[in-house]
C-alpha positions in Angstrom: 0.0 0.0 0.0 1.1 4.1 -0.6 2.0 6.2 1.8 -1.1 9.0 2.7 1.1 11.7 2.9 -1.3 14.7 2.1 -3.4 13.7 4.4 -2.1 14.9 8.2 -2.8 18.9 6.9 -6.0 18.1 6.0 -6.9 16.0 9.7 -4.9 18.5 11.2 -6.6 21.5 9.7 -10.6 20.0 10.1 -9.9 19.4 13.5 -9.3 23.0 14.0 -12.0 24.0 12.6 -14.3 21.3 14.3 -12.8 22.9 17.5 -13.1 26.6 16.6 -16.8 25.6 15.6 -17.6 24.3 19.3 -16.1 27.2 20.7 -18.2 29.2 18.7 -21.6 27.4 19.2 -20.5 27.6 23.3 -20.2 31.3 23.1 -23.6 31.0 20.9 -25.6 29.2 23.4 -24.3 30.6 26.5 -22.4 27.6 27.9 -19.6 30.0 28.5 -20.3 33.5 29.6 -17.0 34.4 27.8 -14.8 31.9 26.3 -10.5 32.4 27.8 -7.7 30.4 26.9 -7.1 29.6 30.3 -10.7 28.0 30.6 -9.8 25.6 27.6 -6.4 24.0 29.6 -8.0 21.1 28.1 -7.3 21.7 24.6 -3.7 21.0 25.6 -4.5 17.6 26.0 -6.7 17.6 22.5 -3.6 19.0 20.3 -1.2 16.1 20.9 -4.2 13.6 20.3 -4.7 15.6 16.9 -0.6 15.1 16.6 -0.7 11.8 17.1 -4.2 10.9 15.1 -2.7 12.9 11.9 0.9 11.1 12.6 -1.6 7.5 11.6 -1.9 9.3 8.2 1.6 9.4 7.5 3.0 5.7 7.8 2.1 3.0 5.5 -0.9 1.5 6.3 -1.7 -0.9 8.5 1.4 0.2 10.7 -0.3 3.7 11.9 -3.3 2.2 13.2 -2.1 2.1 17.0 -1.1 6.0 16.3 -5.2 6.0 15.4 -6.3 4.7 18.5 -4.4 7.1 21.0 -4.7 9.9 18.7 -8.4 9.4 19.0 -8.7 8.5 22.9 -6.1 11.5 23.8 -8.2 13.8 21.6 -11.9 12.7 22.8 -10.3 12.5 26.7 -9.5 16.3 25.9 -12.7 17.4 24.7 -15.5 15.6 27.4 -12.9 17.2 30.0 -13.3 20.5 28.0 -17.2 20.1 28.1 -17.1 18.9 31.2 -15.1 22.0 32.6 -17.6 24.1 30.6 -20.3 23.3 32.1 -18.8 22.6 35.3 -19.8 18.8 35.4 -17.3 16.5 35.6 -19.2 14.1 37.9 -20.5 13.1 34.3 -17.3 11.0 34.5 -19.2 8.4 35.8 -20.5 7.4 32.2 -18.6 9.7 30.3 -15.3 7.8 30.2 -16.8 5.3 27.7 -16.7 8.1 25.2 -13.6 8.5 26.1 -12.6 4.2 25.7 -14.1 1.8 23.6 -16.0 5.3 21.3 -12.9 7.0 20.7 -11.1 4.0 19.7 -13.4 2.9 17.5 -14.1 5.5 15.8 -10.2 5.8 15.1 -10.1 2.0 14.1 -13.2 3.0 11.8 -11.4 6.2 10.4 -8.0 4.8 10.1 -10.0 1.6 8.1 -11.8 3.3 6.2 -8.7 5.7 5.0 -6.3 2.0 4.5 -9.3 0.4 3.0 -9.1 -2.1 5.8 -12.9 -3.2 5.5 -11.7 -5.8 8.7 -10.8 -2.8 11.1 -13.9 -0.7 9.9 -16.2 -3.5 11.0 -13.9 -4.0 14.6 -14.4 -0.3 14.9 -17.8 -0.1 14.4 -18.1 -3.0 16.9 -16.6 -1.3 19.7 -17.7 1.9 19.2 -21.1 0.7 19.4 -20.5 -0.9 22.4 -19.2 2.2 24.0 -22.1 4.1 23.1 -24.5 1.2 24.9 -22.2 1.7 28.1 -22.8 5.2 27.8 -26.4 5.6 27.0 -26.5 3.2 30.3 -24.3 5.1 32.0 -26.0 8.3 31.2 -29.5 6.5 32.1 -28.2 5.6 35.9 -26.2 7.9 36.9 -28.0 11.0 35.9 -30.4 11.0 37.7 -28.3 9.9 40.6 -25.7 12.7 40.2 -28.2 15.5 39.7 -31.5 14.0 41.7 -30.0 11.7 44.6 -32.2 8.9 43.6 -31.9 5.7 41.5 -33.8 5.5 38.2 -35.8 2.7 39.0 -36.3 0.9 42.1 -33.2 -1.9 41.9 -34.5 -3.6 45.2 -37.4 -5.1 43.1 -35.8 -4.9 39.8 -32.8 -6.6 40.2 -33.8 -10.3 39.4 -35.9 -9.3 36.2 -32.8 -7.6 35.2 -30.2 -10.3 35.3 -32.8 -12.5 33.6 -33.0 -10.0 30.7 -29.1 -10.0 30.8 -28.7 -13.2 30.7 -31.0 -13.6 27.9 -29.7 -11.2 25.6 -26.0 -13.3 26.7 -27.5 -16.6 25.4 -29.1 -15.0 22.1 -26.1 -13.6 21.3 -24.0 -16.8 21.9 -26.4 -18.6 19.6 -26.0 -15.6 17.2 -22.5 -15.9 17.2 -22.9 -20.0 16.3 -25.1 -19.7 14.2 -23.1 -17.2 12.1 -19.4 -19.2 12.3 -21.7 -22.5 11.5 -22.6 -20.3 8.1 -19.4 -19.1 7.6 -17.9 -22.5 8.1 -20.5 -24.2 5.5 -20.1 -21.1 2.9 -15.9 -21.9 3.5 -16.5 -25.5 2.6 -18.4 -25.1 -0.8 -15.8 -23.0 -2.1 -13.0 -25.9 -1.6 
């Protein structure tokens, strides 16, 4: 595979514009009275994830895909800590770090695929990323109205054997799901020999 050399100015330069563009829709909604340097400390943490996403754009494919990954974490850790400063919530953390985890990541396996042609790490990607956007949604569910109510969101005393019955359903479907789908890909495999 070629070298995407032309492509870190152009990463480098949408993410600065994705970033002034937040800033500006903060200043337009009022999320920030007035918007100082020294209340985005965090963007100190997003500019070496952009460094290190754009440096995945510069090696020969597959070999910058672990710059992908941090890249993406270290510049998603930057920006919920920016929000999160912004709005002066950083008990979100409690759900918040999956955006931060398996979302980032994925969506840098999914970019970085996508830009290689790596239809393998696209769908891996796309996997996790999903999966981080469950724990958050869950997250977000539970502790919400914990951090910002004091109370649970349903009553987990009485609810607590339905749930791991509806967990451990949705474990055995998707076991058989998984079967089922190797047992096709196995039978498919064997035709073509």
């Amino acid at each position: 595979m070629e070298s995407v050399r032309g492509r870190p100015g152009v990463v480098l330069g949408a993410l600065l514009i994705v970033v002034g563009a937040i800033v500006l829709f903060a200043r337009t909604v009022g999320w920030t009275e007035s918007f100082r340097v020294g209340d985005a400390w965090a963007l100190f943490i997003v500019v070496p994830g952009v460094v290190l996403y754009s440096l995945a754009f510069v090696v020969v494919p597959p070999k910058g895909v672990g710059f992908a990954i941090a890249g993406s974490i270290l510049t998603a850790l930057g920006l919920v800590l920016w929000v999160q400063q912004s709005l002066d919530r950083y008990d979100t953390w409690a759900y918040a770090w999956a955006l931060v985890g398996p979302v980032a990541a994925g969506l840098g396996l999914v970019a970085y695929g996508l830009v290689a042609r790596a239809s393998d790490l696209v769908t891996t990607g796309l996997r996790i990323g999903l999966i981080g956007l469950v724990i958050f949604a869950v997250g977000l569910w539970y502790f919400e109205p914990v951090l910002t109510v004091g109370r649970q969101p349903l009553d987990l005393e009485t609810w607590w054997p339905i749930l791991l019955v509806a967990v451990g359903l949705l474990i055995v479907v998707a076991a058989f799901a998984r079967e089922r789908v190797a047992e096709a890909h196995r039978t498919t495999h064997q035709h073509r020999i």
